[in-house]
Rosetta silent file (secondary structure, phi, psi, omega in degrees, C-alpha in Angstrom):
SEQUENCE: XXXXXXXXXXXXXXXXXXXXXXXXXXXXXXXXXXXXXXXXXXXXXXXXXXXXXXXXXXXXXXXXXXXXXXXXXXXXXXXXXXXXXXXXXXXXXXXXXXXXXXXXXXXXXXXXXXXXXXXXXXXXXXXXXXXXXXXXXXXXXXXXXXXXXXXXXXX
SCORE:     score description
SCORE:     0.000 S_00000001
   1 L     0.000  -34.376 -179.611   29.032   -6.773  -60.646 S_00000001
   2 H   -73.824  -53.511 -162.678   29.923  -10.075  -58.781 S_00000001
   3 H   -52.989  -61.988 -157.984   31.568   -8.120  -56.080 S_00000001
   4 H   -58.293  -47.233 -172.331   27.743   -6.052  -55.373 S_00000001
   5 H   -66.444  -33.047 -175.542   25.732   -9.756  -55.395 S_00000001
   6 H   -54.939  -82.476  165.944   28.179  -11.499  -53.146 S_00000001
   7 H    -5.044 -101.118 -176.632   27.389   -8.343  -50.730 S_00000001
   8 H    -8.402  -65.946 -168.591   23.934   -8.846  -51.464 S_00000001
   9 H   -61.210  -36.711 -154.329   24.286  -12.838  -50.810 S_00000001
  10 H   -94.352  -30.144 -175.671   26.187  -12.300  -47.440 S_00000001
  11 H   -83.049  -37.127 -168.907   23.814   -8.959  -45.670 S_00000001
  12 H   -83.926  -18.392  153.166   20.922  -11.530  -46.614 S_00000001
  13 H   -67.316  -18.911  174.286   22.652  -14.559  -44.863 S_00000001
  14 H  -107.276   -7.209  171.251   23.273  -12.567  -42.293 S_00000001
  15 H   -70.167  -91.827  153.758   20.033  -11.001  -41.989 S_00000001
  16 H    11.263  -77.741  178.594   18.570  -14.817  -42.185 S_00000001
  17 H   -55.361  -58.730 -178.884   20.883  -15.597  -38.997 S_00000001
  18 H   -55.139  -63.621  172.915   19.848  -12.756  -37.045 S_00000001
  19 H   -43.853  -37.779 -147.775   16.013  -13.265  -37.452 S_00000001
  20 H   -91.971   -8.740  155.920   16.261  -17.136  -36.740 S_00000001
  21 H   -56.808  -27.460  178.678   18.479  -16.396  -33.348 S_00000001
  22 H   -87.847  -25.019  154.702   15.562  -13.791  -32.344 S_00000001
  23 H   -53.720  -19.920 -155.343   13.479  -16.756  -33.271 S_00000001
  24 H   -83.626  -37.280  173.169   15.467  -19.117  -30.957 S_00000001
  25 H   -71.655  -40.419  171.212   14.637  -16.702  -27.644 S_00000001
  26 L   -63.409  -13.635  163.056   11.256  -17.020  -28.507 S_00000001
  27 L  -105.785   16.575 -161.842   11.276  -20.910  -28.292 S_00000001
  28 L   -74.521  136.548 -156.019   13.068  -20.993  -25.143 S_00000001
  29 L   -82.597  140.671  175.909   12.205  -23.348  -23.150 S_00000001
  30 E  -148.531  154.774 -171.518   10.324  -22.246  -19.768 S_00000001
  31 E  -139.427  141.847  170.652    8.353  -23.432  -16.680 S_00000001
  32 E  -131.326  127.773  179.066    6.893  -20.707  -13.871 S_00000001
  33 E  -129.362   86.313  175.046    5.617  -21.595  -10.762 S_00000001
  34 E   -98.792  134.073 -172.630    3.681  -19.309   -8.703 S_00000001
  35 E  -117.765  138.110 -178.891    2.504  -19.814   -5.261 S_00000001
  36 E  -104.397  154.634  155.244    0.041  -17.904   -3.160 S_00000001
  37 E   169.513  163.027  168.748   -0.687  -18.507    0.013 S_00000001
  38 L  -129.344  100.349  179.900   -1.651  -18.121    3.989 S_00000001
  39 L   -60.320  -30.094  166.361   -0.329  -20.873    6.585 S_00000001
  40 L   -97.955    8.855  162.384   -2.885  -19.935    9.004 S_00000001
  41 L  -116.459    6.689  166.855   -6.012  -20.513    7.029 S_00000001
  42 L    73.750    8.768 -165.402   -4.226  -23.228    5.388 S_00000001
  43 L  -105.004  141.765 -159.133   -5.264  -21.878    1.749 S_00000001
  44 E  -116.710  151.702  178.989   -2.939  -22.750   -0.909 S_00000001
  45 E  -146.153  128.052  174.385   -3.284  -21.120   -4.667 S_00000001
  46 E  -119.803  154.265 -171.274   -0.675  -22.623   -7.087 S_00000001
  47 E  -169.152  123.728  164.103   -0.447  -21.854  -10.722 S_00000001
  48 E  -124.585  151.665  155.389    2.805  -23.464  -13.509 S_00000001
  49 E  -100.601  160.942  171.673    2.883  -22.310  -16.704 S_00000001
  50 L  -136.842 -179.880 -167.516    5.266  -24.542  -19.245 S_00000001
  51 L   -77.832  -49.295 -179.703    6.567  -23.449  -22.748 S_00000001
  52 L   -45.508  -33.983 -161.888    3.323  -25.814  -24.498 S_00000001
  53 L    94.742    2.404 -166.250    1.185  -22.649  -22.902 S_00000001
  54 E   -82.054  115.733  168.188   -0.281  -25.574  -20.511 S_00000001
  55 E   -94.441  122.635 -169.579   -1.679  -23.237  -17.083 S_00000001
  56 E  -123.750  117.453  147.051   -2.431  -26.094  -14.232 S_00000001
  57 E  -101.815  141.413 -156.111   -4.174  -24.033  -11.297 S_00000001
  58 E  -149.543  141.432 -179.836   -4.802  -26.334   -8.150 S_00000001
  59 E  -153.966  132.967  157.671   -6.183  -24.088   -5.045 S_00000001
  60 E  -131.019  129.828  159.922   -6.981  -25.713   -1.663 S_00000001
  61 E  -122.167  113.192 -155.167   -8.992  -24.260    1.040 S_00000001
  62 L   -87.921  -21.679 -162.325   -9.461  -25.569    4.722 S_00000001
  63 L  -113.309   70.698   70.082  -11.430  -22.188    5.897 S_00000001
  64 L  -112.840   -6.053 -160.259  -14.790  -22.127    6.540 S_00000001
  65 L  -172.492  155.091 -155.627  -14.876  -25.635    4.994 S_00000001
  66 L   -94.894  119.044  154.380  -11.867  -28.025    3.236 S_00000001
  67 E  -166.316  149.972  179.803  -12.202  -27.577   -0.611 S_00000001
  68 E   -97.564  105.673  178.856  -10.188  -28.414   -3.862 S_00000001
  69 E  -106.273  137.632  179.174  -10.073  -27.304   -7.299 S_00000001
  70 E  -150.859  116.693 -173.071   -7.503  -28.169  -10.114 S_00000001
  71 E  -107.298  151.763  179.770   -8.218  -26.232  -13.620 S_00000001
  72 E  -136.314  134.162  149.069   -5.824  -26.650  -16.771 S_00000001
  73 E  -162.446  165.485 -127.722   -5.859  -24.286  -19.245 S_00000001
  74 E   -92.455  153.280 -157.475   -4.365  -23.869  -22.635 S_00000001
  75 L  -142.874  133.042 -174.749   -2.805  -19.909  -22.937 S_00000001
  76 L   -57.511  132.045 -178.082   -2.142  -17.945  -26.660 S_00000001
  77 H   -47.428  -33.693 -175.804    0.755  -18.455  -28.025 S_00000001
  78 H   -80.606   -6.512  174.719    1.500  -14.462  -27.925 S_00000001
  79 H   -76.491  -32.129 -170.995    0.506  -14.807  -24.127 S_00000001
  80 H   -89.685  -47.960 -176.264    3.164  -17.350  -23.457 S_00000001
  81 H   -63.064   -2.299  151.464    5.766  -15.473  -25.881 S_00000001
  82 H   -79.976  -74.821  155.534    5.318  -12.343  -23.835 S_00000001
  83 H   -27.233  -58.989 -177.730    6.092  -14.291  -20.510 S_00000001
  84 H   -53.932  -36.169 -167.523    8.975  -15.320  -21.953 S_00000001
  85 H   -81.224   -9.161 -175.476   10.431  -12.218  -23.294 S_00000001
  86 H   -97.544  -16.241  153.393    9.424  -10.698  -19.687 S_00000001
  87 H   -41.837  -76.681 -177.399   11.421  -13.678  -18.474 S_00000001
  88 H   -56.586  -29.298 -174.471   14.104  -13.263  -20.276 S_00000001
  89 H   -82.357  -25.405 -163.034   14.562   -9.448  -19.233 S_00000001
  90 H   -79.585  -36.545 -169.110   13.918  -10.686  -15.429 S_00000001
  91 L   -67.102    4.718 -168.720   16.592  -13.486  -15.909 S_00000001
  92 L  -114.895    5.008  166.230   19.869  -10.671  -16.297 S_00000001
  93 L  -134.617 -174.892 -176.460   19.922  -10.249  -12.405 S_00000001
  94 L  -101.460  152.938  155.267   19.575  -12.982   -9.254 S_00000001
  95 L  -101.624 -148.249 -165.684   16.465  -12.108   -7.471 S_00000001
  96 L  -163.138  171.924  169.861   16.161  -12.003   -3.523 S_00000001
  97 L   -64.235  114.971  149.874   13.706  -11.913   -1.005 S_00000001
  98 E  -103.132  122.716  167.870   11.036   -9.132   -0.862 S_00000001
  99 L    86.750   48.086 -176.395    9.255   -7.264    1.881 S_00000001
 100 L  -105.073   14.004 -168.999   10.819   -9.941    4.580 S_00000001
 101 L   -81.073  146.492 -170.479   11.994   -6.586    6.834 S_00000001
 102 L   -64.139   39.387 -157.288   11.224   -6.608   10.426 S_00000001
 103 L  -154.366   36.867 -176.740    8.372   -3.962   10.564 S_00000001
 104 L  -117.281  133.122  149.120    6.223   -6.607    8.093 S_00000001
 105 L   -52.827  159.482 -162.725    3.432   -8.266    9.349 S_00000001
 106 L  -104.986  -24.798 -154.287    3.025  -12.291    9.910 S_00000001
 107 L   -81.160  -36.649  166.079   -0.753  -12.210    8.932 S_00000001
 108 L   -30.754  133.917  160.646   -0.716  -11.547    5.161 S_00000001
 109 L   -43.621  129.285  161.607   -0.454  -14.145    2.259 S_00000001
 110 E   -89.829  148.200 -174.120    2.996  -15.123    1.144 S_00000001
 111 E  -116.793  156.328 -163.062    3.608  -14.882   -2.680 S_00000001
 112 E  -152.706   98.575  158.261    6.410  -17.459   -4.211 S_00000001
 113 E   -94.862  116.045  142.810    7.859  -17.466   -7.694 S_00000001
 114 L   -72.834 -164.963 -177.371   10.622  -19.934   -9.428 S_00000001
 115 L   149.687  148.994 -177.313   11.047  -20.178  -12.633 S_00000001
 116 E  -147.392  125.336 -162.378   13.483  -21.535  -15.084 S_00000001
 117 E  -105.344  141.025 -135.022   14.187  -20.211  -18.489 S_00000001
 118 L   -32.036  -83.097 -177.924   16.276  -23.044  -20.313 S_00000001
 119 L   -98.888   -2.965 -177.120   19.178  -23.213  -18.144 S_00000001
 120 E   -86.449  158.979 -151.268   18.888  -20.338  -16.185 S_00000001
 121 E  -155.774  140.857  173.820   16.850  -20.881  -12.900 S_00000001
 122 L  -171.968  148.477  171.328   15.988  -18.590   -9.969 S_00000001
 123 L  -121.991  172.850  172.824   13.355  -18.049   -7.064 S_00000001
 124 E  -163.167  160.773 -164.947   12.329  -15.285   -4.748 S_00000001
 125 E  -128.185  146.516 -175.756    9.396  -15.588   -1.798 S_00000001
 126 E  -132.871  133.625  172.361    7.675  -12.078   -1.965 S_00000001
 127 E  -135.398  145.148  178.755    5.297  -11.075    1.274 S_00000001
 128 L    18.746   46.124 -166.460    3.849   -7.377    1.565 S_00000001
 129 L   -59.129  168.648  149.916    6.556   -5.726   -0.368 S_00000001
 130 L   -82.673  146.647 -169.524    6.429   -1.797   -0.544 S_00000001
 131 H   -44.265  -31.074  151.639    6.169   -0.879   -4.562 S_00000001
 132 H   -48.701  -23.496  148.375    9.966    0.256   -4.132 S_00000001
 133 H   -21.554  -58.143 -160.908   10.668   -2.997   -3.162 S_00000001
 134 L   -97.183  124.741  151.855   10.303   -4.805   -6.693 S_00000001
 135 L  -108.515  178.257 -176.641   11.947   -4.316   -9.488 S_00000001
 136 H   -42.462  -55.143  166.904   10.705   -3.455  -12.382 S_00000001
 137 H   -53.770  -11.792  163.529   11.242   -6.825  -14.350 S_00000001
 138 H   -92.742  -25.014  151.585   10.071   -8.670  -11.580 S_00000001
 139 H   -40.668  -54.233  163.700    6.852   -6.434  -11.318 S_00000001
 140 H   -72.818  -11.676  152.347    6.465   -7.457  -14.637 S_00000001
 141 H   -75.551   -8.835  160.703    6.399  -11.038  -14.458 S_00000001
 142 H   -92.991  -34.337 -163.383    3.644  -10.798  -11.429 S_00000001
 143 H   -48.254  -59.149 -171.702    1.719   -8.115  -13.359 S_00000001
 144 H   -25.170  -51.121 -152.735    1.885  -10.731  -16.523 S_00000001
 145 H   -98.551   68.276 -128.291    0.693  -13.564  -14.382 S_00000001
 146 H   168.002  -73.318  156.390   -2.082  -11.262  -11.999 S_00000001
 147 H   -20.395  -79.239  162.444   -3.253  -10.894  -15.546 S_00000001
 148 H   -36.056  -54.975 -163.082   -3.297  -14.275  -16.963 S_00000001
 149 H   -53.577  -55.606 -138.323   -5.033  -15.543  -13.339 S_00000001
 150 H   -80.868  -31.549  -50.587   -7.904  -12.942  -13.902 S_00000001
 151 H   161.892  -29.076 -177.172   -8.296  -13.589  -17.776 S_00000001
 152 L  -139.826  -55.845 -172.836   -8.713  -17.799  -17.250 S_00000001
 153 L   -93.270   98.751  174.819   -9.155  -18.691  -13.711 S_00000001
 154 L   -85.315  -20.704 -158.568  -12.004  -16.161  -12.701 S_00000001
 155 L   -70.758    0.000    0.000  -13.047  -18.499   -9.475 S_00000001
């Protein structure tokens, strides 16, 4: 009888341990920084997320007339915990450069991501990729934030 509760005491300590480690990726700390942009019309569209859920969007435009906007806004906690976990899957390879091949055009907007998920850290400049281009986990971390943009910052 002692034998069966110790069992008992030990799959629920280890159950315990397991949940609060699945907890611990979910409080991981993260910052994202996505950049938009076109160097010859001089318009810049910036956007960080942090771990708080704090979105700072800041957009400057020079073309047909110079103007500035800088929006903050606060994002659901299951909105930020889904960035992370789409983080976290993007975070098991290095990225690279996409759609920088010589048969690309100069005229398009360049796209820019960093990001740094507690210590791991990584960037990648993305311009006109073809959808074969991308991977998936990196797909998913623009779709995420393509989302978010349309969903707070409507301007």
């Amino acid at each position: 009888m002692k034998t069966v509760f110790i069992i008992l005491i030990a799959i629920s300590v280890f159950a315990c341990r397991k949940e609060e480690t699945d907890n611990l990726t979910l409080t991981r700390s993260i910052k994202v920084f996505y950049y938009e942009g076109s160097a010859w019309t001089g318009w810049r569209y910036e956007l960080t997320i942090d771990s708080t859920g704090l979105m700072v969007v800041h957009e400057k435009k020079y073309l047909p007339q110079e103007s500035e906007r800088k929006n903050n806004y606060m994002l659901l906690a299951e909105e930020v915990d889904s960035l992370k976990h789409d983080l976290k899957n993007l975070s098991t390879f290095r990225l690279q450069n996409y759609g920088f091949g010589p048969d690309k055009p100069t005229d398009l907007p360049t796209s820019f991501l960093k990001y740094s998920l507690n210590s791991t850290s990584d960037s990648s400049a993305i311009y006109c990729p073809k959808k074969d281009e991308i991977p998936y986990e990196l797909s998913m971390v623009l779709g995420r934030i393509k989302n978010l943009r349309m969903k707070y910052d409507i301007n």
